[in-house]
LOMARGU-226269 format. One record per residue: residue in three letters; x, y, z of N, C-alpha, C in turn. Coordinates in steps of 0.05 Angstrom, whole numbers, plus 5000, padded with zeros to 4 digits. Atoms other than C-alpha are relative to their C-alpha. Layout:
residues N
ALAXYZXYZXYZ/...
end
This chain:
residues 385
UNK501749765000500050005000501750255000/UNK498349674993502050724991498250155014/UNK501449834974500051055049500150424997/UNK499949655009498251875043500850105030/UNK499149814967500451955128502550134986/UNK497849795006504852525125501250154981/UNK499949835034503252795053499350275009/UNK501549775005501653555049497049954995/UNK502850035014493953615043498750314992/UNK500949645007493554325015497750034977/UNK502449995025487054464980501050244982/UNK498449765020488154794909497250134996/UNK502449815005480855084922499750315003/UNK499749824990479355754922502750254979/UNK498849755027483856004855499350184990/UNK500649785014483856574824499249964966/UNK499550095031480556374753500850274985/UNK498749925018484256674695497950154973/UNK502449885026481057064635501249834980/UNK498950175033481356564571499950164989/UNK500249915036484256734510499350014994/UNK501249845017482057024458499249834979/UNK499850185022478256614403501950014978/UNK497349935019484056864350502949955012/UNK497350084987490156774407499449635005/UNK499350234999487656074413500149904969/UNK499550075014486755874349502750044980/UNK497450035017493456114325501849795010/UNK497350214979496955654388499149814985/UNK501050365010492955044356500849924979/UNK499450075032494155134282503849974999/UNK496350025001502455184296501449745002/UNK499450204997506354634284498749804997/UNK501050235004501054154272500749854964/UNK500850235018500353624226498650064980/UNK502149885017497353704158497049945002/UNK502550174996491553204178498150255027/UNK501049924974489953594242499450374997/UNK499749805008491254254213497250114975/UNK502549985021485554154167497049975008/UNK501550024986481853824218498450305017/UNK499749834985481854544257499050184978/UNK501349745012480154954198497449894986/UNK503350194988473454404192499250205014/UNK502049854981471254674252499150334995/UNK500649764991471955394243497350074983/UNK502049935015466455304189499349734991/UNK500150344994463254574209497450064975/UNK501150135020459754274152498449735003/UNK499950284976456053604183500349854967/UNK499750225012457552994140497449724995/UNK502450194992452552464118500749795011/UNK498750224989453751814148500649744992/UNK499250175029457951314117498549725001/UNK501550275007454750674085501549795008/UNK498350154993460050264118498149745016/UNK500850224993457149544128500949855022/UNK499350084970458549214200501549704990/UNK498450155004463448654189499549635020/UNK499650104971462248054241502649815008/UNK497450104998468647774263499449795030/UNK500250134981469447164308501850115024/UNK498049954980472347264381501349895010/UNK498250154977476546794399503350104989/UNK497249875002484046944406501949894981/UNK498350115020488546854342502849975006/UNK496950014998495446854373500149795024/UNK500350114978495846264414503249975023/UNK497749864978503446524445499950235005/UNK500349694987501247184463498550005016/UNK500750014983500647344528500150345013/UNK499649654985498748054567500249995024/UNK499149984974501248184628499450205017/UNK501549734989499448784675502750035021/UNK497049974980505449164713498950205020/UNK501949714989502249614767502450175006/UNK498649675005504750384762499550065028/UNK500149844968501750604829497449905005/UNK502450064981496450444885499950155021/UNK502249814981491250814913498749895020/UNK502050184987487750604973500550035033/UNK500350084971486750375043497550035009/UNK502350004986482350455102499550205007/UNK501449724983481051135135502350254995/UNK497049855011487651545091497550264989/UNK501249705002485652285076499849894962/UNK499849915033482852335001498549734988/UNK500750255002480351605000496349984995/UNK502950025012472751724991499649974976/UNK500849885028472851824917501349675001/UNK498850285008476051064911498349805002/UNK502250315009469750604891500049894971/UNK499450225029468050144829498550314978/UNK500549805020465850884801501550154989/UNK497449824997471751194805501150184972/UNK499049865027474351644743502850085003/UNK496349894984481951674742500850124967/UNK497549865020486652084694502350095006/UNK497849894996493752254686501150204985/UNK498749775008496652924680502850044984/UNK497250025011503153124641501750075022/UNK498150004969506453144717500549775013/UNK499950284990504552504724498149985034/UNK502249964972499252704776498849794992/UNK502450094997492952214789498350165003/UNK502049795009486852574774498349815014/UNK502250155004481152204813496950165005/UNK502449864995473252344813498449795000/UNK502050134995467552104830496850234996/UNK502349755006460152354809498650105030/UNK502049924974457652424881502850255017/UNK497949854996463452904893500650304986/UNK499149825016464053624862503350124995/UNK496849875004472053664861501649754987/UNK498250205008477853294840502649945027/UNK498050114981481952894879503449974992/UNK498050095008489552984864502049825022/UNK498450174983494452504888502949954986/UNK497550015010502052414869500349784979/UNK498550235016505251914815499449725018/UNK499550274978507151504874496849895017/UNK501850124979499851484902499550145028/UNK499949904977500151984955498250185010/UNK501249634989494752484981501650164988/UNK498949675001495953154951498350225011/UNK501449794999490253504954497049994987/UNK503150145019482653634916500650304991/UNK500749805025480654104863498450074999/UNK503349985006474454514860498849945022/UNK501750004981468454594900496949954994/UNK503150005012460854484886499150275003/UNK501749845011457355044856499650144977/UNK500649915018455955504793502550124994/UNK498449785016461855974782501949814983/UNK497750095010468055804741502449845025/UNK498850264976471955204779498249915020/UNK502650184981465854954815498549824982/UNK501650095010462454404796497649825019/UNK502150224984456153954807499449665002/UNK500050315003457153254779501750024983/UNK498549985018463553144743499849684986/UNK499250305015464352524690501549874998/UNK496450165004471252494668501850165002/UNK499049915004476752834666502449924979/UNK498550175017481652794604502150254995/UNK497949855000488453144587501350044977/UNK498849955025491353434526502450115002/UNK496949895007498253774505500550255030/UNK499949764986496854424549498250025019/UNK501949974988490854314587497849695019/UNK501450244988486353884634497550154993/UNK502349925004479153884613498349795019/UNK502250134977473553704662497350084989/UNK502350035013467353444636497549975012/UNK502050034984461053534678497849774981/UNK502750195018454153034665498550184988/UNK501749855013449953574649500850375000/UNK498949735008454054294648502650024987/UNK498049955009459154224604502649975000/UNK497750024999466254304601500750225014/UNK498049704987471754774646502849804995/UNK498150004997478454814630502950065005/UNK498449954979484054834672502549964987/UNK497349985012491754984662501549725018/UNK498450294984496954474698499750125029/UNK499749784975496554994757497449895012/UNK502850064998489454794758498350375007/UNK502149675008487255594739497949874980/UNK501550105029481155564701501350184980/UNK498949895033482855754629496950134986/UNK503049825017475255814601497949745014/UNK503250184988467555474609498749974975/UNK502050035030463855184554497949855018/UNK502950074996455855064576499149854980/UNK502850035020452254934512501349714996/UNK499650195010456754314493498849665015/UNK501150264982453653604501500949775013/UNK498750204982454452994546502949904986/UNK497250145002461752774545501149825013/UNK499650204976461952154579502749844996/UNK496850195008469051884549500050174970/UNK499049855024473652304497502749865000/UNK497150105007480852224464500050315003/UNK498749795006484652914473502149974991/UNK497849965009489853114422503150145017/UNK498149774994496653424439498650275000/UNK501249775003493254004408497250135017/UNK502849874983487153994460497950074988/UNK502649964998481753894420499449675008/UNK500450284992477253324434498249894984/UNK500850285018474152664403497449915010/UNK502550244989467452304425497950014983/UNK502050255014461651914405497450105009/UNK503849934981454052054415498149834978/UNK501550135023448551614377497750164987/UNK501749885025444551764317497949775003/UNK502550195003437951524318498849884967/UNK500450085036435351124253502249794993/UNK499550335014436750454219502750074981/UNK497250045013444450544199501149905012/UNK497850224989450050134200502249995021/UNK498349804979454050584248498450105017/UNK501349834971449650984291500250125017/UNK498349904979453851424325501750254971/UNK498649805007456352084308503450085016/UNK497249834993464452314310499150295008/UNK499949654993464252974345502550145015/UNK498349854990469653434352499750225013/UNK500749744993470454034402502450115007/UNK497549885000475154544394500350275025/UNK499249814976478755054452498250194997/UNK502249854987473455534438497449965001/UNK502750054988467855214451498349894971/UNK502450095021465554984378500149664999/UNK499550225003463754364360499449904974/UNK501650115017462453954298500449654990/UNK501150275001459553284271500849874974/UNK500550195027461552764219498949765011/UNK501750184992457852234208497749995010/UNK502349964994450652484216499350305002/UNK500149744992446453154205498250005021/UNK501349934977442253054271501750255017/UNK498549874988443353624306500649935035/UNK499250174972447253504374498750165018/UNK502549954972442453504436502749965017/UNK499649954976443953664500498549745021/UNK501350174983442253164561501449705003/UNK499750295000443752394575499849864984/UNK499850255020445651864530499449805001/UNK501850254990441251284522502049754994/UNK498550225015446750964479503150075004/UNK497349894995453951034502502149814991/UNK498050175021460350834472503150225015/UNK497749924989468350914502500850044972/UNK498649975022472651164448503850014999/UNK497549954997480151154433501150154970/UNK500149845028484651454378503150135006/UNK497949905002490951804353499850184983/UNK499649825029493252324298498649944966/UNK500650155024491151814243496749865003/UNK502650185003484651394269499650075027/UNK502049904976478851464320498649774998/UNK500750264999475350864344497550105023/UNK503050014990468550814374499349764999/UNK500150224990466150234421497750045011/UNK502749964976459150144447500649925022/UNK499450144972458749964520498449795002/UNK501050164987453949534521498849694975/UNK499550165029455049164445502949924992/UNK498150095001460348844425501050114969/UNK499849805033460549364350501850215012/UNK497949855001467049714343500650204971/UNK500249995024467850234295502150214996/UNK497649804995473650584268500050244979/UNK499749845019475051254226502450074994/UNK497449935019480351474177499550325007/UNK500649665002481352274195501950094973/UNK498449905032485752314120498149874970/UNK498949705012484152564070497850205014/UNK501849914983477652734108498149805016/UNK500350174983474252444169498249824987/UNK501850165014470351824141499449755020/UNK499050274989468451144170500549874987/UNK497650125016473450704149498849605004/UNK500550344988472249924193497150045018/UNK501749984980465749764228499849645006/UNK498950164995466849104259497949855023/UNK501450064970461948664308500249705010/UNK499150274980465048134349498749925013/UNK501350314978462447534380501749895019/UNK497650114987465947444441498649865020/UNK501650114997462346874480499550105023/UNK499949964964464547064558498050355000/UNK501849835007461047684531496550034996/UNK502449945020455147594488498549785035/UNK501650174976453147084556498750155017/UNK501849904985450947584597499850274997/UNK499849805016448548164554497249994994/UNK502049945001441848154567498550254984/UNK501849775018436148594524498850225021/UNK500149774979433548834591501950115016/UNK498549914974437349274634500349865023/UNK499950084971439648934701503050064997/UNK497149914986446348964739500149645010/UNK497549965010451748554740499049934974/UNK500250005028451748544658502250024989/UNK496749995024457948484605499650294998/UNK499849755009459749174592503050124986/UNK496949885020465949494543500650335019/UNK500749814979468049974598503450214996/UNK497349845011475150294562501049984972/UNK498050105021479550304505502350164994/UNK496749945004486350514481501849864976/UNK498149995020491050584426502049995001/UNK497850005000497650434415501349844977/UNK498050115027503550134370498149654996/UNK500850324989500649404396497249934986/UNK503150065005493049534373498150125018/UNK502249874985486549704403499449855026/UNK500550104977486149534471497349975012/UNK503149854999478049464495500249875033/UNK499450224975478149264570495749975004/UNK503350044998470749014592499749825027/UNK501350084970467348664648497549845000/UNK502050214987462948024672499749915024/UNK499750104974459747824723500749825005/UNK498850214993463247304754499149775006/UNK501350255004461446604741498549905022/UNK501350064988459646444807497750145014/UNK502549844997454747044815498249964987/UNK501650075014448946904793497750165012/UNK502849764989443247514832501150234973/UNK500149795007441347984782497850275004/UNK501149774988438948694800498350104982/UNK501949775024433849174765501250215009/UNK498649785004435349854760498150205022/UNK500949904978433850174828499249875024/UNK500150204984434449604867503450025018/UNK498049974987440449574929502449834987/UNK496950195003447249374902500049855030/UNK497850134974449948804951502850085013/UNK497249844986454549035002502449754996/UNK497850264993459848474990501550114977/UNK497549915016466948574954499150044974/UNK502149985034466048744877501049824985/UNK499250165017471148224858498649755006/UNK501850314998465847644882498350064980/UNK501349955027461548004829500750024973/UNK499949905022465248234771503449854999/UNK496850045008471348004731500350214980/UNK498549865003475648284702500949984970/UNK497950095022477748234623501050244980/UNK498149735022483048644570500149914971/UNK499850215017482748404499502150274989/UNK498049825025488248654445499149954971/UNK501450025019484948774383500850024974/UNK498949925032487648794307498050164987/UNK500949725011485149514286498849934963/UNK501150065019485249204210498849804992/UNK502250155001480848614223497749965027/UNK502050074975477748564284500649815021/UNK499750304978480347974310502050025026/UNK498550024968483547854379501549974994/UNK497750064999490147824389500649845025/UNK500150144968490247624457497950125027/UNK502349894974486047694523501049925025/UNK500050054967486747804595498249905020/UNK501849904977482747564648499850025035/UNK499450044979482547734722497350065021/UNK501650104979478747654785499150315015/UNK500349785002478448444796498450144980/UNK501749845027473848904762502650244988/UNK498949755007477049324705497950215000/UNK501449775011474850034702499950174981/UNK499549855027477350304644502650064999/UNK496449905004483750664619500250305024/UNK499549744988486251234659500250224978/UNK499749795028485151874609502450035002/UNK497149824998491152224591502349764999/UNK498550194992494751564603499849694978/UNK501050365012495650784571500349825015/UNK499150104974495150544647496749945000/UNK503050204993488449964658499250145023/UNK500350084974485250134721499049795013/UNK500950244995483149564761499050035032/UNK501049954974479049644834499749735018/UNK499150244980479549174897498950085022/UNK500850004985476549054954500749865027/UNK499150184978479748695014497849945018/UNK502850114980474548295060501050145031/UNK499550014987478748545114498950435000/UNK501549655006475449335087502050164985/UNK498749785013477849975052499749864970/UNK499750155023478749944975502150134985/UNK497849935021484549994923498650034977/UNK499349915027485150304857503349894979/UNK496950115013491249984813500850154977/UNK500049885032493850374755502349724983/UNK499750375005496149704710501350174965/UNK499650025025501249794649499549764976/UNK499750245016499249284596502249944983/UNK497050065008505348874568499249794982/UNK500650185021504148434504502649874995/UNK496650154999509347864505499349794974/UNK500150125015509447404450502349724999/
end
């Protein structure tokens, strides 16, 4: 355990927010130095165009694992946790973690209006923010995710504020809609997914939003609503491709952003430890696609079942069981081949994953000791072959 006794606990509440730039001083920092792909991407937005949505046919690809010597391993980076340690509330199976370019831990929780920072190593630092209306207050935060220059904090239903490394606010965007999981560039804009209603093969709009507050849509002219997502989807992504994952389907779908954003792969795996308990109605514990992540290696999608020997399922407003979460939920990571679909290899463990840490290519994974308190693990994945 890394214990937070005898950390500083200095709250960074109570800043002085900052006047944002200027729509013209940011858009000159964004357009410099970029990429021709991204560079084009940026002058998109300044005069968004929506896109119709591509006729890309859904692929179905079997799930079982094609590499039968590849193995993933998990190296843990740092642990969060204990029993009664300053900062330790925000550490349940809800948890929202990100890492900063300091190498901070970013954690949150929606029943919480601040952010919880904590060191590299796992240490108490401090919290962020306070509940209420002005600039750096919030009321229910989602996620938080981290780009080249900036940390952006994504409320459920007010928007975005974004904060320097200092944690000054920088600016406030209201009008933009739910952002329940994004990709941020170096350049700080951002990536996510929202569904399009109507009988297409995709169903889900790309939406970009740029530092001042605009946003726009390929892949559908619905115009983007405001409010809760009936249909949600984790996304990952780089300079070249954007990938879009339902949560609660096993349809992966990826886009080409050259020569212009298009969808490129739409892909829908059959993965059995999956499709088993993926019920039509809503209940709890259920399979769910609960991260993903990009890298040299492939698309990482981590997900989650209830655990074989659970067998009570809940309705939706019914008391979760107070007992550990790893008697309920396992734990799995699959590695995915971006140009077919197929597995590369799969993890599974006895811990629930929770997703990727934003900002980061670190698993999280939550724990519960019978003996009380709970851990957070940040988990490098290692593909051995």
């Amino acid at each position: 355990m890394l214990s937070s006794r005898g950390v500083s606990t200095r709250r960074f509440t109570g800043l002085a927010p900052r006047l944002p730039p200027t729509p013209a001083a940011l858009y000159a920092a964004l357009t410099s130095g970029l990429t021709p792909a991204l560079a084009a991407l940026i002058a998109t937005l300044a005069a968004p165009q929506p896109a119709t949505l591509s006729a890309q046919a859904p692929t179905p690809v079997p799930g079982e694992v094609t590499c039968a010597d590849c193995i993933i391993t998990l190296d843990t980076i740092a642990t969060i946790g204990g029993w009664e340690d300053a900062g330790l509330h925000v550490i349940t199976p809800f948890s929202q973690v990100a890492v900063d370019r300091r190498g901070r831990i970013l954690v949150t929780h929606l029943s919480y209006p601040e952010i919880s920072v904590f060191s590299p190593e796992g240490d108490y630092v401090g919290t962020v923010g306070r509940g209420g209306a002005a600039d750096g207050e919030y009321e229910a935060i989602a996620h938080v995710n981290v780009g080249g220059r900036y940390i952006h904090v994504f409320e459920f239903q007010r928007g975005r504020t974004v904060l320097d490394h200092d944690f000054g606010v920088v600016r406030t965007d209201r009008s933009i809609p739910q952002v329940l999981s994004s990709v941020v560039a170096d350049t700080d804009e951002v990536a996510f997914a929202l569904h399009v209603p109507g009988a297409t093969g995709v169903a889900h709009q790309r939406l970009v939003l740029d530092m001042v507050g605009r946003t726009v849509s390929f892949g559908g002219a619905e115009p983007v609503r405001r409010g809760p997502q009936m249909q949600r989807f984790v996304v990952a992504g780089d300079n070249e491709t954007f990938w879009a994952v339902r949560q609660q389907a096993n349809r992966i779908v990826g886009w080409d952003l050259e020569p212009e954003p298009a969808v490129a792969r739409v892909f829908d795996r059959t993965v059995d430890a999956f499709e088993r308990d993926n019920p039509a109605l809503q209940s709890w514990p259920r399979s769910l696609n609960v991260g993903a992540m990009l890298d040299e290696n492939g698309l990482w999608i981590a997900w989650q079942t209830p655990d074989a020997q659970w067998t009570e399922r809940i309705s939706p407003g019914d008391p979760i069981p107070e007992v550990p979460w790893q008697t309920v939920l396992d734990g799995w990571l699959d590695l995915v081949d971006p140009s077919t679909g197929r597995t590369i290899a799969r993890y599974q463990g006895d811990d629930a994953l929770l997703g990727f840490a934003h900002g980061s290519r670190y698993v999280v994974s939550y724990h519960e000791p019978r003996a009380g308190g709970a851990y957070i693990h940040l988990l490098a994945p290692k593909l051995s072959r």
